[in-house]
N, C-alpha and C positions, 0 to 999 in steps of 0.2 A: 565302536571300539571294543566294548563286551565283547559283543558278538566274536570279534576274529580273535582275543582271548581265548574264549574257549573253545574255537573250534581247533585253533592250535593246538590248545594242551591236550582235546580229547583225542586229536590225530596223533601227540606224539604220544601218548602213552600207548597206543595203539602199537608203533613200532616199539617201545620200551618193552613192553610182555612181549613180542614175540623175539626179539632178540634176545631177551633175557632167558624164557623158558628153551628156547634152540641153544642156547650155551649151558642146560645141563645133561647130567646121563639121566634114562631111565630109570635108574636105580635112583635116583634120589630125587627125581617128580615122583616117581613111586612110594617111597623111603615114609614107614610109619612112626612116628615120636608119639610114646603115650597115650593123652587122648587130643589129641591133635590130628586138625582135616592135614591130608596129604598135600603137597605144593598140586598134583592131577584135580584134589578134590577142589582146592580154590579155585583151578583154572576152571572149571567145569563151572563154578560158581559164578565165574566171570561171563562164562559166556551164555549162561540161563539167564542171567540178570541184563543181559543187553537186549533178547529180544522183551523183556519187560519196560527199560528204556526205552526203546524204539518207540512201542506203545505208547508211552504217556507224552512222548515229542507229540505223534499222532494225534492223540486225544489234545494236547494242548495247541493247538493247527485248526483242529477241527471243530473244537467245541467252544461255546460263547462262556459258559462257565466251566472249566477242565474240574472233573471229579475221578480223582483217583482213589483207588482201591489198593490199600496195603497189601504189598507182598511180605511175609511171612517164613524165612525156608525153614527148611527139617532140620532138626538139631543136629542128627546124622548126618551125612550126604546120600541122597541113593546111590547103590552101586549095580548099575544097570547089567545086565547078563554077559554083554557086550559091550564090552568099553567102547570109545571112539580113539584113534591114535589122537596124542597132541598133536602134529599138524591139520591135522581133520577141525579140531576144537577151535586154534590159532583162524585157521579160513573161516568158519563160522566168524568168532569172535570179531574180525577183518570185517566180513560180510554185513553184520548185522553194525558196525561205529561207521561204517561207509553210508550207511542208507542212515545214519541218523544226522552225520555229518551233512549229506546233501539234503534233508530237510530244514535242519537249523540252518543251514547258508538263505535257506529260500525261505523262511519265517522272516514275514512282514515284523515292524515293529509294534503293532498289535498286539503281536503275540507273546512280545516281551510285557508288557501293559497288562497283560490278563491274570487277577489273582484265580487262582482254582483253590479245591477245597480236598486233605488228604487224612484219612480216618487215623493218623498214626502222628499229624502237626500240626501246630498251633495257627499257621499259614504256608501257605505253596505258591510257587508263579514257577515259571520257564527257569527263571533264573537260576530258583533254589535246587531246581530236578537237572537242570546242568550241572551246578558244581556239586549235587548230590553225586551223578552218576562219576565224576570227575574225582570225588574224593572216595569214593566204593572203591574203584580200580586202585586208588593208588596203596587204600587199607590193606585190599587182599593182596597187593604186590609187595607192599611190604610184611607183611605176612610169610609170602613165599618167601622175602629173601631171610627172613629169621630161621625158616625150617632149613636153607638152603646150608647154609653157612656158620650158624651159631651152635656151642654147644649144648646138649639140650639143658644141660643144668644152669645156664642161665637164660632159656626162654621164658620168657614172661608170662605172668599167669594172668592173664585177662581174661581168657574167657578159653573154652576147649578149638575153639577155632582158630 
């Protein structure tokens, strides 16, 4: 039952970004507030952090005891010489919740079963690094729709991101 929970929501929110980012201009995926990442920089951030997902699926498939290694990102984003277009990013991003989607389908209930161990919490399993990556996606999307849409003088001061 889990199981097709999340593979649900992590499929819909898959269509959720990219219908949402293909409904703005350039200009305002671009569009800088402050010291605020760009709506470009979150989506970038989405879509680094999936092949890191991918991985720890992997690793927790693979391994009797899953040991994960925190990731960490740059308080900046890097701004690479060459950008990639959003839709370049959107197919990545597609590409890499498809191959995590078809491994979690085909994860034994083992693998749900298996505690692993994560240098950054207090405990880990399959489960937690689902709705972890489940609840990362919806952070940075809601993120983007505040840059999108709100004015900046009531953006929220939580953190520069």
């Amino acid at each position: 039952m889990i199981k097709k929970v999340f593979m649900k929501s992590l499929a819909m929110n898959k269509m959720i970004l990219r219908q949402f980012v293909e409904s703005m201009s350039d200009q305002e995926i671009n569009r800088r507030i402050r010291d605020y990442w760009t709506i470009y920089e979150h989506l970038e951030h989405l879509v680094e952090t999936q092949e890191i997902s991918l991985r720890r699926v992997e690793i927790f498939i693979e391994q009797e005891s899953p040991a994960i290694v925190p990731f960490v990102p740059d308080e900046t984003p890097n701004t690479p010489a060459i950008r990639k277009p959003v839709s370049e990013l959107l197919q990545v991003f597609d590409s890499f919740r498809d191959k995590q989607l078809k491994l979690i389908g085909k994860a034994p209930k083992e693998v749900w079963r298996k505690v692993g161990t994560h240098g950054q919490y207090s405990n880990y399993s399959f489960e937690i690094l689902l709705r972890h990556t489940l609840l990362h996606d919806s952070f940075h999307m809601a993120r983007m729709e505040q840059l999108w849409i709100m004015k900046e003088e009531f953006l929220m001061e939580l953190n520069s991101n």
